[in-house]
Each structure stands twice: as C-alpha cells, then as structure tokens.
N, CA, C and O atoms as a DFTB+ gen file, in Angstrom:
732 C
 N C O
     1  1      75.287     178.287     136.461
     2  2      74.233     178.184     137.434
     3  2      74.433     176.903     138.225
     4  3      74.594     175.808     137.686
     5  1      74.416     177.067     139.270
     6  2      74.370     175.635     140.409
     7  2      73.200     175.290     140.611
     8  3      72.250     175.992     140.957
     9  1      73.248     174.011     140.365
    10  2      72.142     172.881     140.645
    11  2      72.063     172.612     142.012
    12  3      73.040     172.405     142.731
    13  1      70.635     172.617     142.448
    14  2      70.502     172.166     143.958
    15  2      70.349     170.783     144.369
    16  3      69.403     170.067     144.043
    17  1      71.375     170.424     145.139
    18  2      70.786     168.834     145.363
    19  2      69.931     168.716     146.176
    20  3      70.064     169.315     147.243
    21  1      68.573     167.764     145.893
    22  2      67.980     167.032     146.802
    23  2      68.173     165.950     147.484
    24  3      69.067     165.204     147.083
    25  1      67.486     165.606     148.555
    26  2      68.517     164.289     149.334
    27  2      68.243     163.725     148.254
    28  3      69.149     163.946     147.451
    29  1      67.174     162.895     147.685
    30  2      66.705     161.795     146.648
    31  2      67.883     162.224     145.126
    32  3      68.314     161.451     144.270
    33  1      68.058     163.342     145.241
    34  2      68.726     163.124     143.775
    35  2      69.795     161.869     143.615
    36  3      69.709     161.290     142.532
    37  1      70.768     161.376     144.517
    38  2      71.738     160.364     144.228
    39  2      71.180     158.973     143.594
    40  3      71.939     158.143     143.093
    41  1      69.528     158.782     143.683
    42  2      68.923     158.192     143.590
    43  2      68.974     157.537     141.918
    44  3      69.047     156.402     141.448
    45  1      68.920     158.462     141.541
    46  2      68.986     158.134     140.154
    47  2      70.311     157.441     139.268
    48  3      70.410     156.808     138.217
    49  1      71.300     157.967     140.369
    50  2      72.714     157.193     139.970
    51  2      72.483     155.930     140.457
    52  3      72.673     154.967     139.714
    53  1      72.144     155.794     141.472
    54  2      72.280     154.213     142.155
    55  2      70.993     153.632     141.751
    56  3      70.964     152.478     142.180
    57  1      69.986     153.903     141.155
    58  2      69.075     153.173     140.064
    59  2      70.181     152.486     138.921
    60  3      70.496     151.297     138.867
    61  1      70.580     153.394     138.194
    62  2      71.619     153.341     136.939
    63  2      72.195     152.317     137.036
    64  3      72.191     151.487     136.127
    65  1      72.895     152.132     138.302
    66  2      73.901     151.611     138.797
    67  2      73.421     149.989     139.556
    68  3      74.113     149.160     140.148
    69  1      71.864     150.010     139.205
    70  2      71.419     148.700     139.745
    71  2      70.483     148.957     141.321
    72  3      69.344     148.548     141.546
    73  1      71.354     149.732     142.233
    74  2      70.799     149.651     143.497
    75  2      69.587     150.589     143.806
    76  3      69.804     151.616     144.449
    77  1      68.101     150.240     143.307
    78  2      67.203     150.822     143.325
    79  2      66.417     151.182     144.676
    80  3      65.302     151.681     144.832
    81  1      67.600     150.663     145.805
    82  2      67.042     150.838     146.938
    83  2      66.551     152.198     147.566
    84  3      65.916     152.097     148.615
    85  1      66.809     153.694     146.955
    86  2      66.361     154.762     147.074
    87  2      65.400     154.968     146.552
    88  3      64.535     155.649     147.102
    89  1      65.222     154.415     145.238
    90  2      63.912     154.298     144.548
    91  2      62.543     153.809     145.640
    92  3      61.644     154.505     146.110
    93  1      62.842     152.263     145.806
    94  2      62.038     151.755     146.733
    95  2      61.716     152.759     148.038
    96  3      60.544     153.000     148.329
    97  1      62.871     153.352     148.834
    98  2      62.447     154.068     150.150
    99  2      61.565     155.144     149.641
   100  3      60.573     155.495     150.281
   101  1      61.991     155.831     148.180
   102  2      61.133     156.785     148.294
   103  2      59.926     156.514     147.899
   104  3      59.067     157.385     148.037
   105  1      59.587     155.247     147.319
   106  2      58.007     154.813     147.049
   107  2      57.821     154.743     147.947
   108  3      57.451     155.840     148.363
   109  1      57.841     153.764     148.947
   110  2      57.775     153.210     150.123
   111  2      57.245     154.787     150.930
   112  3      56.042     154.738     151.186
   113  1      57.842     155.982     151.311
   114  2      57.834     157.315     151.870
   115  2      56.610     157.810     151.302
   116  3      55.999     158.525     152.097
   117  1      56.006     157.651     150.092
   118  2      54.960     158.215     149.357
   119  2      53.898     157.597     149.501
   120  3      52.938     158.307     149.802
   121  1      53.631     156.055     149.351
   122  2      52.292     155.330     149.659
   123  2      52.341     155.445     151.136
   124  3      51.255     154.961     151.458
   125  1      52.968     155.807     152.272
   126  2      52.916     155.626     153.145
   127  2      51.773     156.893     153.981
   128  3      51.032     156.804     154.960
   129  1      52.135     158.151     152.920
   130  2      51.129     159.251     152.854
   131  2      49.756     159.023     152.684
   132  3      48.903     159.625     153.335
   133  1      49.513     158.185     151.843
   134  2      48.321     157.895     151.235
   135  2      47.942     156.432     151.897
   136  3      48.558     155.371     151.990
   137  1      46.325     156.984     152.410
   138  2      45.865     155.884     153.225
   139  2      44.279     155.923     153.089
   140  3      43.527     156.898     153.098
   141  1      44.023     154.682     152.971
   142  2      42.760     154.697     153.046
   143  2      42.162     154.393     154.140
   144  3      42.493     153.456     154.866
   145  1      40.994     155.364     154.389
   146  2      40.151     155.040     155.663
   147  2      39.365     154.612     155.906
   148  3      38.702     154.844     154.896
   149  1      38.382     153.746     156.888
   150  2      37.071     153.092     157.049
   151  2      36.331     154.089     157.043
   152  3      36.786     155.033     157.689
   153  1      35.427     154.241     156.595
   154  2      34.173     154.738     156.504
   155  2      34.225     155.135     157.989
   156  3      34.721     154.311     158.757
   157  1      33.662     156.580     158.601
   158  2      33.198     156.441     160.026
   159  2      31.265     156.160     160.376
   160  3      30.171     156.647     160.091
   161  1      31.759     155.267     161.007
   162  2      30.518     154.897     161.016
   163  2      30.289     153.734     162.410
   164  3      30.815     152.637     162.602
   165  1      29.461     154.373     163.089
   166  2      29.348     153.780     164.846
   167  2      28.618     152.230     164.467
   168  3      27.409     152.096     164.282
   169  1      29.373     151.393     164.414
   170  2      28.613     149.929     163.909
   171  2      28.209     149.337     165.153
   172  3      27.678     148.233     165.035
   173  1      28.317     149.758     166.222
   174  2      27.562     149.248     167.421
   175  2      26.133     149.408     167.188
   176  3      25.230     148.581     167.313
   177  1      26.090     150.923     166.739
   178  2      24.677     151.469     166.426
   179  2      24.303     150.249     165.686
   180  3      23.721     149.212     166.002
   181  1      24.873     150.749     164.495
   182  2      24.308     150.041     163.486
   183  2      23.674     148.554     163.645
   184  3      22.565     148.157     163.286
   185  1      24.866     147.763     164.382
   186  2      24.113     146.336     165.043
   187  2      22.812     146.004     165.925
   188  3      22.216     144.928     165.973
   189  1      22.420     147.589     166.837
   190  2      21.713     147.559     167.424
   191  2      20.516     147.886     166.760
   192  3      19.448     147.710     167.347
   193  1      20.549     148.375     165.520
   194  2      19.389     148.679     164.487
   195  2      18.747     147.780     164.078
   196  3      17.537     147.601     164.211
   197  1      20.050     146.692     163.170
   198  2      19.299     145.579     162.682
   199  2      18.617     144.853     163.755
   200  3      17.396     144.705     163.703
   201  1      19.251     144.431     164.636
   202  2      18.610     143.865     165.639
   203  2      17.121     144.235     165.853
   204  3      16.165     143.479     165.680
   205  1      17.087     145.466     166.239
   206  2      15.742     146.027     166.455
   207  2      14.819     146.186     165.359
   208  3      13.640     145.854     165.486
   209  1      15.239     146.631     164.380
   210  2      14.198     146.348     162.965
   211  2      13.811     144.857     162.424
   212  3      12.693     144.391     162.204
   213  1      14.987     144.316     162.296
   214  2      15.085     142.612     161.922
   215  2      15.365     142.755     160.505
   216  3      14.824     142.094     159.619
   217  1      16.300     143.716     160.335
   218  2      16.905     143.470     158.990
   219  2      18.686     143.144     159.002
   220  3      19.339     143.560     159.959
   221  1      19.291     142.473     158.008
   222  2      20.768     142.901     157.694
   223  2      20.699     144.390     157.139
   224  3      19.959     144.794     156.242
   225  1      21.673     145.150     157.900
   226  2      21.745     146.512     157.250
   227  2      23.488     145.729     156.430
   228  3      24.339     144.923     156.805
   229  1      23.265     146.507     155.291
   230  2      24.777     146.160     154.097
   231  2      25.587     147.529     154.689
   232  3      25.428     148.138     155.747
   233  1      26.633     147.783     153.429
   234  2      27.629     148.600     153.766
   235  2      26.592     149.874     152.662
   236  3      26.600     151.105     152.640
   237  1      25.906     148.976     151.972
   238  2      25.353     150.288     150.842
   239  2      24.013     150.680     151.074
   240  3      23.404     151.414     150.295
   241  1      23.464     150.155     152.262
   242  2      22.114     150.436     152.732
   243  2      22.388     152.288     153.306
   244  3      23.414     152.877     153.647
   245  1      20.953     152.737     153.192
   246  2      21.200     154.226     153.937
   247  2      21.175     153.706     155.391
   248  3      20.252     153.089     155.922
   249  1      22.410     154.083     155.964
   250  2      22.435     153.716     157.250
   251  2      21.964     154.707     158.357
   252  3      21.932     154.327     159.527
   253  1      21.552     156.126     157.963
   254  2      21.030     157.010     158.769
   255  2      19.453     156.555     158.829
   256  3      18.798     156.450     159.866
   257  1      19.019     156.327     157.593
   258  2      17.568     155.662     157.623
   259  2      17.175     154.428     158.990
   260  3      16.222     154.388     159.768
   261  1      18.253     153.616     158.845
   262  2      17.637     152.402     159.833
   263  2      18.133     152.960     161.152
   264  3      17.344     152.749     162.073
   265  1      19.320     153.666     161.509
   266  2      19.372     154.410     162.518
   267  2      18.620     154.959     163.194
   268  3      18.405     154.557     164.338
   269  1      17.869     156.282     162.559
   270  2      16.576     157.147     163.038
   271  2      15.331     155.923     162.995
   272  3      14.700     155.834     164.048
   273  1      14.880     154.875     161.760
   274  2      14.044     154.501     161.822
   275  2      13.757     153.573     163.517
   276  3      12.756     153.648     164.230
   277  1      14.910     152.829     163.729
   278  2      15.363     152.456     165.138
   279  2      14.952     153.033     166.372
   280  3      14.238     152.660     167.304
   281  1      15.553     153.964     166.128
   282  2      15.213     155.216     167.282
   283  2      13.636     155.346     167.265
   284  3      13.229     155.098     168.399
   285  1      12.899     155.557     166.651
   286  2      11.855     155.560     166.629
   287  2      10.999     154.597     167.143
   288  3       9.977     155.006     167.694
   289  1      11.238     153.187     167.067
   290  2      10.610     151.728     167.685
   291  2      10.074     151.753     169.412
   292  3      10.867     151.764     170.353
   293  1       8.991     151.756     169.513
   294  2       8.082     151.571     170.551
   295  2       7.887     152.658     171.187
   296  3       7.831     152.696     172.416
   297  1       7.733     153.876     170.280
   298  2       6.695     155.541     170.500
   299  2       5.463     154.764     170.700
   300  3       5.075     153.647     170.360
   301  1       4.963     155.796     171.404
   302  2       3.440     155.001     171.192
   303  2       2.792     155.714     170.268
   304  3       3.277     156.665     169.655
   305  1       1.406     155.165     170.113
   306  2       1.006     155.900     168.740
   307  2      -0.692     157.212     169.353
   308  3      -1.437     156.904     170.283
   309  1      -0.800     158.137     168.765
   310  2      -1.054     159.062     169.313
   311  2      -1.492     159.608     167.906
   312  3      -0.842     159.564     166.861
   313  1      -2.879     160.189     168.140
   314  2      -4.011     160.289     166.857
   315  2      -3.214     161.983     166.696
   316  3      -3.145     162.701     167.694
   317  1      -2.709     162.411     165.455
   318  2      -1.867     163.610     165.263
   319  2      -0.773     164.008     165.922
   320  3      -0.805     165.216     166.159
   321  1       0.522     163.258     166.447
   322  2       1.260     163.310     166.684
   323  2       2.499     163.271     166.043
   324  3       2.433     162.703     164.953
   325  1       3.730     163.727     166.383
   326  2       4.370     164.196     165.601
   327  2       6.194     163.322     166.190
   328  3       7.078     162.871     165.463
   329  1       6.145     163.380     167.449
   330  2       7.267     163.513     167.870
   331  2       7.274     162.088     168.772
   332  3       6.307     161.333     168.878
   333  1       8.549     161.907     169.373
   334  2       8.579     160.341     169.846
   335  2       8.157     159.909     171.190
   336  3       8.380     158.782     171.633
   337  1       7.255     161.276     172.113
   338  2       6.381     160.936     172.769
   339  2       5.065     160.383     172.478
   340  3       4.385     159.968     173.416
   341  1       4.531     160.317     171.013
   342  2       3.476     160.036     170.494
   343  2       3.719     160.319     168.926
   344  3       4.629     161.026     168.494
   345  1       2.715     159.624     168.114
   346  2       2.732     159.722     166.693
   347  2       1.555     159.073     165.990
   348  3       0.948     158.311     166.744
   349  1       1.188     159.132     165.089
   350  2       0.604     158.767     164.266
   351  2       1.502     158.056     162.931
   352  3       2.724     157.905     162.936
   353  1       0.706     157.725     161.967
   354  2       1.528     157.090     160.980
   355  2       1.950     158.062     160.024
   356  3       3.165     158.086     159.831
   357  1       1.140     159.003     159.271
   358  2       1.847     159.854     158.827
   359  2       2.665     161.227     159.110
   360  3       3.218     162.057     158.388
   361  1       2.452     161.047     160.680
   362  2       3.590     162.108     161.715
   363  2       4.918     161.601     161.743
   364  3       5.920     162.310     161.835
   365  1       4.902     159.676     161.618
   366  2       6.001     159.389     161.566
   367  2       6.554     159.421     160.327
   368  3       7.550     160.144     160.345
   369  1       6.328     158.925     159.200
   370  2       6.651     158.953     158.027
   371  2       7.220     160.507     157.732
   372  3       8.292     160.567     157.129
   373  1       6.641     161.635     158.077
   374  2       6.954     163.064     157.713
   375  2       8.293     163.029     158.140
   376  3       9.228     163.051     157.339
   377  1       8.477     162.962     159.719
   378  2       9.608     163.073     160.334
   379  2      10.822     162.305     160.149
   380  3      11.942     162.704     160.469
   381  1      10.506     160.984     159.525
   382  2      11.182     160.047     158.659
   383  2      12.275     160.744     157.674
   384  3      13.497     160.840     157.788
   385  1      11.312     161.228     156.585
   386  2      11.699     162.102     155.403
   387  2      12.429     163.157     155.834
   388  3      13.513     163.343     155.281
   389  1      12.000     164.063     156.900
   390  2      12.420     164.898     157.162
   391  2      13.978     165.143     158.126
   392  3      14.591     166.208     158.210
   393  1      14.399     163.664     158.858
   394  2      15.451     163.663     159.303
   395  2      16.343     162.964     158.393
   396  3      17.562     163.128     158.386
   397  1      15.748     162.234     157.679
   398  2      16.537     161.622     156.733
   399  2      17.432     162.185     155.423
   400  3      18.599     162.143     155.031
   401  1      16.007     162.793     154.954
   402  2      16.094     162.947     153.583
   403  2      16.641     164.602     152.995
   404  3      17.188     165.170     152.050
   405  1      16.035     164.824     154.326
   406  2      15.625     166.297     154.322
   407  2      14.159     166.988     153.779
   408  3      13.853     168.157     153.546
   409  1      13.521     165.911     153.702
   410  2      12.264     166.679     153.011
   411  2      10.896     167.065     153.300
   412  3      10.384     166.102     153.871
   413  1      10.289     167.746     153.214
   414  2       9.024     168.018     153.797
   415  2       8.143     167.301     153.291
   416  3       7.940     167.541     152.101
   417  1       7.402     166.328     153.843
   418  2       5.709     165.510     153.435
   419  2       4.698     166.497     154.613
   420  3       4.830     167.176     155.631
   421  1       3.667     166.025     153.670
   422  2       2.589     166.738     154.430
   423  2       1.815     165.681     155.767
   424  3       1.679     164.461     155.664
   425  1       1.390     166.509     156.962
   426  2       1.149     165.728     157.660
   427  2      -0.189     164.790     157.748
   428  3      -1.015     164.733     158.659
   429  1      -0.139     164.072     156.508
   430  2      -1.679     163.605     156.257
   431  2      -1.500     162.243     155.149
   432  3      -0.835     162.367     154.120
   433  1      -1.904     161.483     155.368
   434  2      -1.548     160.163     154.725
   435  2      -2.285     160.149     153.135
   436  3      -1.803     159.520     152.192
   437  1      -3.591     161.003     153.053
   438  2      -3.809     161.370     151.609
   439  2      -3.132     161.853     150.886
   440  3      -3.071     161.467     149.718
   441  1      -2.200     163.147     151.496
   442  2      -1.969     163.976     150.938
   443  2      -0.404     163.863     150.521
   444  3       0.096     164.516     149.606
   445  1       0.400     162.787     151.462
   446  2       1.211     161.843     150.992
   447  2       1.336     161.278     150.006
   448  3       2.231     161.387     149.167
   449  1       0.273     160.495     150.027
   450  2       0.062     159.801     148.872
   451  2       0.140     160.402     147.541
   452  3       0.680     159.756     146.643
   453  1      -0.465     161.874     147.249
   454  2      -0.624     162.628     146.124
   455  2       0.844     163.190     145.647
   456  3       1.095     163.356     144.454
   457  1       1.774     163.460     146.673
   458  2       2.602     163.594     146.443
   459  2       4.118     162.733     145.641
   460  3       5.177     163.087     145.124
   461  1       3.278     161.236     145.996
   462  2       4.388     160.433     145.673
   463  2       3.849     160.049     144.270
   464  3       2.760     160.391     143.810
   465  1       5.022     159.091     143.516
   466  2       4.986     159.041     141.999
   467  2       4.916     157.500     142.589
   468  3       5.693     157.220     143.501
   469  1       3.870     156.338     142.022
   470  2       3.468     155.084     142.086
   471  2       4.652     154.230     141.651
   472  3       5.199     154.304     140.551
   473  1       5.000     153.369     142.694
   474  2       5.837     152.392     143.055
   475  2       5.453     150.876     142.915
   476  3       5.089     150.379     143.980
   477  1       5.456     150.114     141.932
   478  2       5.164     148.723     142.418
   479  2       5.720     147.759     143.132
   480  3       6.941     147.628     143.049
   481  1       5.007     146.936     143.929
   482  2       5.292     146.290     145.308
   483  2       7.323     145.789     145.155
   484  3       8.426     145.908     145.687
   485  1       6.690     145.302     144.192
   486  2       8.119     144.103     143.626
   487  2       9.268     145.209     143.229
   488  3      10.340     144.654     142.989
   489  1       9.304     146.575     143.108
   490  2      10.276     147.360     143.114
   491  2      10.273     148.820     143.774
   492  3      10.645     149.922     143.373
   493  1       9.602     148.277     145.146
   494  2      10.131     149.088     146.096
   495  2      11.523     149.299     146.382
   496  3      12.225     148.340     146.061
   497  1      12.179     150.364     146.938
   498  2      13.171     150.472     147.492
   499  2      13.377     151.087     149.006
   500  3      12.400     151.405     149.685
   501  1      14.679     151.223     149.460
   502  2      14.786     151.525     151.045
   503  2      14.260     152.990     150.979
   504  3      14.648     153.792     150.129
   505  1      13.253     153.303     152.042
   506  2      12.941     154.854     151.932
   507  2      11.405     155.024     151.416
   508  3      10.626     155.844     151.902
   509  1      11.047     154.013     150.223
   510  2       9.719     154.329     149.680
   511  2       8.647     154.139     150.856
   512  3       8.736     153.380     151.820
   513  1       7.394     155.207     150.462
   514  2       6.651     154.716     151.099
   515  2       5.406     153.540     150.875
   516  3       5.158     153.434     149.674
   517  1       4.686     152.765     151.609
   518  2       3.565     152.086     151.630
   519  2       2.280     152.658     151.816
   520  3       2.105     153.356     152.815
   521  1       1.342     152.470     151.001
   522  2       0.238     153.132     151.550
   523  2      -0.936     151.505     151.749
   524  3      -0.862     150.380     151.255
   525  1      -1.764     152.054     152.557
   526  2      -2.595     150.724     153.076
   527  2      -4.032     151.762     152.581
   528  3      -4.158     152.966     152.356
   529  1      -5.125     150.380     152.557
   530  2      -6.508     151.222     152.937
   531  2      -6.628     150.234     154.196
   532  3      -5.822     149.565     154.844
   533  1      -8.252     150.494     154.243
   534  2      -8.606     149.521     155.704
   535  2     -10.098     148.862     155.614
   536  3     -10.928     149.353     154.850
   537  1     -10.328     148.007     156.227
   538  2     -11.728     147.666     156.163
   539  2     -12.725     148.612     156.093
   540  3     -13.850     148.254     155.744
   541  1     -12.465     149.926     156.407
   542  2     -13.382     150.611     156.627
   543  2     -13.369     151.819     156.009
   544  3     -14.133     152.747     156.275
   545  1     -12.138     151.825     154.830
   546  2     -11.638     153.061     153.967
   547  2     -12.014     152.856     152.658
   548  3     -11.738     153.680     151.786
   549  1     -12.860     151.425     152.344
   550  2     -13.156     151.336     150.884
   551  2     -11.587     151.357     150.515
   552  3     -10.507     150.910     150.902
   553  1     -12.301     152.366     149.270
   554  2     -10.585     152.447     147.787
   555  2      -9.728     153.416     148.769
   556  3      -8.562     153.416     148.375
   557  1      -9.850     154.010     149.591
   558  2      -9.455     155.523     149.881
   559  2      -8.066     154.839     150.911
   560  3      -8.151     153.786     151.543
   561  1      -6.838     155.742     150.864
   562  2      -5.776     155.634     151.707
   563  2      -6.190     155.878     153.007
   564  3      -6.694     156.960     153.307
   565  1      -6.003     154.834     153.945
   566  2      -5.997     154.759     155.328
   567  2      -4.658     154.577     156.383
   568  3      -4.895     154.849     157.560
   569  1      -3.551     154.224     156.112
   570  2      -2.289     153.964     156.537
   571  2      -1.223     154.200     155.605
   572  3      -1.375     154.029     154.396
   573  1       0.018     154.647     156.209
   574  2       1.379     155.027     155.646
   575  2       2.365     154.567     156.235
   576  3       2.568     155.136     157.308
   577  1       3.279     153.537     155.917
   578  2       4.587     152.890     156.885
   579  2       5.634     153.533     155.520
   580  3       5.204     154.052     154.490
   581  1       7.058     153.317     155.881
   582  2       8.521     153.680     155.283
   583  2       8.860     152.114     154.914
   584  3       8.836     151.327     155.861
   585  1       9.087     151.746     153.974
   586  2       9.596     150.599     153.732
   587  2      11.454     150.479     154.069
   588  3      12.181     151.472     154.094
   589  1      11.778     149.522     154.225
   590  2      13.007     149.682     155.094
   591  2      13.648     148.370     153.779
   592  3      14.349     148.677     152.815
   593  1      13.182     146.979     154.099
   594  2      14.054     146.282     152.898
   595  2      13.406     144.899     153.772
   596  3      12.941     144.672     154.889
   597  1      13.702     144.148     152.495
   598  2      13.193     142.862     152.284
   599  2      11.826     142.352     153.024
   600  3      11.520     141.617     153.963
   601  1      11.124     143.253     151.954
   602  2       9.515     142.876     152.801
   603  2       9.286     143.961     153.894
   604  3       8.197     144.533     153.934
   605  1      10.120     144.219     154.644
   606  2       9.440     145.009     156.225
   607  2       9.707     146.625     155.915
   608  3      10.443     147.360     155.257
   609  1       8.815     146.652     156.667
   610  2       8.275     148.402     156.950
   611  2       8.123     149.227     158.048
   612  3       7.412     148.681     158.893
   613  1       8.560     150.474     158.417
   614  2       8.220     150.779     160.061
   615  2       6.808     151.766     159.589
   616  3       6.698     152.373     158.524
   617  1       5.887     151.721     160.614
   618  2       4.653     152.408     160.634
   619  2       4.144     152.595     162.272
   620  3       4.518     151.956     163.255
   621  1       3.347     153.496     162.200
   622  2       3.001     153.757     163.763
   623  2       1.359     153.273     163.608
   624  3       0.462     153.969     163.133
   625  1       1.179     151.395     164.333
   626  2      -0.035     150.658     164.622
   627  2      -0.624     151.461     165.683
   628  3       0.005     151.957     166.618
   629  1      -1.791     151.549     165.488
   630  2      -2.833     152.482     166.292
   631  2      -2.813     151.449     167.355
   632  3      -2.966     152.015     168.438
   633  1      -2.717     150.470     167.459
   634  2      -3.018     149.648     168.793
   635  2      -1.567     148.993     169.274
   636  3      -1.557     148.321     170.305
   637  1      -0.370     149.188     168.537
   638  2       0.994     149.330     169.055
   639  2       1.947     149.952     169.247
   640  3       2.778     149.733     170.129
   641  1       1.969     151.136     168.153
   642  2       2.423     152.123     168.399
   643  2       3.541     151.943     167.394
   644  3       3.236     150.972     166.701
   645  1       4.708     152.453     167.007
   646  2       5.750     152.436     166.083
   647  2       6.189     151.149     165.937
   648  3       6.768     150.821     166.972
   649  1       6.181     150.345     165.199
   650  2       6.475     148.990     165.141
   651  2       7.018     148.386     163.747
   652  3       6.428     148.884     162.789
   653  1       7.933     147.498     163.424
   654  2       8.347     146.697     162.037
   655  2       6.932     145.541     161.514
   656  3       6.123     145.061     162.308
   657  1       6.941     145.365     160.418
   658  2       5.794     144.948     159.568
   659  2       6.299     143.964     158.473
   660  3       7.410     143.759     157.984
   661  1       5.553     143.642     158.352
   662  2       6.032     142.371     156.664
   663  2       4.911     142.343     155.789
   664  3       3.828     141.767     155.894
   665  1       5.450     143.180     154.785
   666  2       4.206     143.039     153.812
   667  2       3.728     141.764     153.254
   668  3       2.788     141.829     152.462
   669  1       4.241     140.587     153.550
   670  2       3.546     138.894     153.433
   671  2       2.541     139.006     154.456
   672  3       1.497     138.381     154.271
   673  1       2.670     139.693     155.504
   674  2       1.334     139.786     156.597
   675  2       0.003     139.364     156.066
   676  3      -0.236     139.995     155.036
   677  1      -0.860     138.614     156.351
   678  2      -2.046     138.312     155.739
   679  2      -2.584     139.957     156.093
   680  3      -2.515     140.323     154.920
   681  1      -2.905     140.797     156.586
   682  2      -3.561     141.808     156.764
   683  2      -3.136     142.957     155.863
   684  3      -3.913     143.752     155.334
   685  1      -1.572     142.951     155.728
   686  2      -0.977     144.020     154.446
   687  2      -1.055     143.440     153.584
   688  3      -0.782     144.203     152.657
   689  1      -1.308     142.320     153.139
   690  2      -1.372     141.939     151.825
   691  2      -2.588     142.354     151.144
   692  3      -2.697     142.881     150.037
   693  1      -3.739     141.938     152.224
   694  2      -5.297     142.131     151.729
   695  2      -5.283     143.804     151.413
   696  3      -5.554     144.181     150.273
   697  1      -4.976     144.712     152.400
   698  2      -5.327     145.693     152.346
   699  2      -4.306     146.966     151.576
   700  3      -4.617     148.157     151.546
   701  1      -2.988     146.344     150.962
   702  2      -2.287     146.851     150.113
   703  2      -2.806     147.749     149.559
   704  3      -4.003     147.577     149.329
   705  1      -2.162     149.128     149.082
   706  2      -3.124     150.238     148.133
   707  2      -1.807     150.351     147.222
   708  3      -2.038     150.241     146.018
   709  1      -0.829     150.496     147.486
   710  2       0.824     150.923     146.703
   711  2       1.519     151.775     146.809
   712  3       1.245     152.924     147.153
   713  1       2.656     151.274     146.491
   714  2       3.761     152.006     147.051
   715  2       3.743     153.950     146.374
   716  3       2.930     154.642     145.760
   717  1       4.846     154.110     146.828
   718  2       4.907     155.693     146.499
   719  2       6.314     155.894     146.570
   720  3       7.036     155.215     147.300
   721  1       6.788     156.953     145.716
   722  2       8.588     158.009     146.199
   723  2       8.023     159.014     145.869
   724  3       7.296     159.323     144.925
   725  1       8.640     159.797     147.221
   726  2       7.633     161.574     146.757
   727  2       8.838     161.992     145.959
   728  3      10.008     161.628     146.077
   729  1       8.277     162.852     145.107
   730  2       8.805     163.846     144.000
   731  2       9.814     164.794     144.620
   732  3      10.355     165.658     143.931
C-alpha cells in the first residue's frame, strides 16, 4: 500500500534532524486561524450613555440597559403614558424591562411592586427596581425608577420628565419604600 505524502510530512524528519522550522511554520499557520475578537459593541454609543446618565458603564455592565435607558432621557412625563413621546414612571420602567429584559411588568407602580421579590438598598443591582412613597401616599407605593449603578436611577419626574436620580437625594432618601427584582 502507498503512503500519501502531505506537504508537512518531511516535517518530522527535519524535527529529528534538529530543524524544527516546519514545525514552527506549521504552528505559526494554525494560531494564525484562531483569533480572538472584540466584543462588537458601538462604544461611541456607549460613551454617549455614560455621559448622559453620569455613570462609568464597565465592560461587564448590561450595556443594552444604559443604552435604551439613555435613549429614554428627557421624554416628557405624561400621566399613563407609555412611549417616548410621553410617560409616566411605571410606563417607563415596563418598557425598560420589556426592551431589555424581555419581560412583561404591569403598567402600574403597585402592581410592580407585588411582583418583585424585596431588595435591600445596600444590595441593589443594575436593572432592580426602586419603589418611592410620597408625602401624600402614607405607607402605600407612589413612584418607580430602574436603578442603573452607584446610587443613580432613571425614573419619569412628574415635573421633569425622564431624568437620572441619586438615591443620597435628601427627598429619596426620606421617602424610600425598597427595592424590588421581579420574579
């Protein structure tokens, strides 16, 4: 039976023989296949996010989150609204989840709330939500923002409209109710 030569077969003689330089080309030919790629990912965007939120976004942050959350900044705010001609706070939060996450919340900041499993302040994460009451809500949930990272939150202010937040705020602090991750 005849053996077929491959170009590389001589290779192994001239290893033997010391001159491993076929060896090398053909490593050299093989890692050259194999490459690793950057992540795709539009970091212009991305720069223009942090900017606009006022956070560092990392490499391990959800970067579609601060993206859309971005996009969203200076809707105005609009009593049952849904979309980025107008909104409310838990119209935005729904649509939040829902471009993000994929998930359906209900369009109602109570009913939000019931849905999520209780979060404490100090271990929030990117995505959870905030719930507020108000001077005028007693114990009862009155506001819903998306917490984004280190302290800040996007929510749609009835008198500003989609805007970033800091829960050190003397006003979120007082009126804190707690966090949430829906189920």
């Amino acid at each position: 039976m005849n053996a077929v030569a491959l170009p590389f077969s001589r290779c192994g003689a001239a290893w033997r023989t010391g001159e491993g330089i076929c060896l090398l080309l053909l490593s050299l030919l093989l890692l050259a296949g194999c490459r690793s790629a950057a992540p795709n990912l539009d970091y212009r965007a991305l720069v223009r996010a942090s900017s606009r939120l006022g956070v560092e976004i990392e490499a391990s942050d959800n970067h579609r989150l601060y993206l859309e959350a971005a996009s969203w900044l200076g809707t105005p705010y609009r009593a049952g609204g849904i979309s980025k001609r107008g909104t409310d706070c838990s119209g935005l939060s729904m649509q939040l989840y829902r471009t993000v996450y994929g998930l359906s919340l209900p369009h109602n900041t109570a009913l939000q709330l019931k849905a999520c499993r209780r979060v404490r302040r100090h271990k929030l994460r990117e995505g959870d939500l905030v719930f507020f009451k108000s001077p005028s809500s007693g114990r009862r949930v009155a506001h819903v923002g998306v917490y984004l990272k280190g302290g800040k939150f996007i929510h749609a202010s009835s008198s500003r409209g989609v805007m970033v937040s800091s829960l050190r705020e003397a006003y979120y602090k007082r009126y804190w109710l707690r966090g949430g991750r829906p189920r």
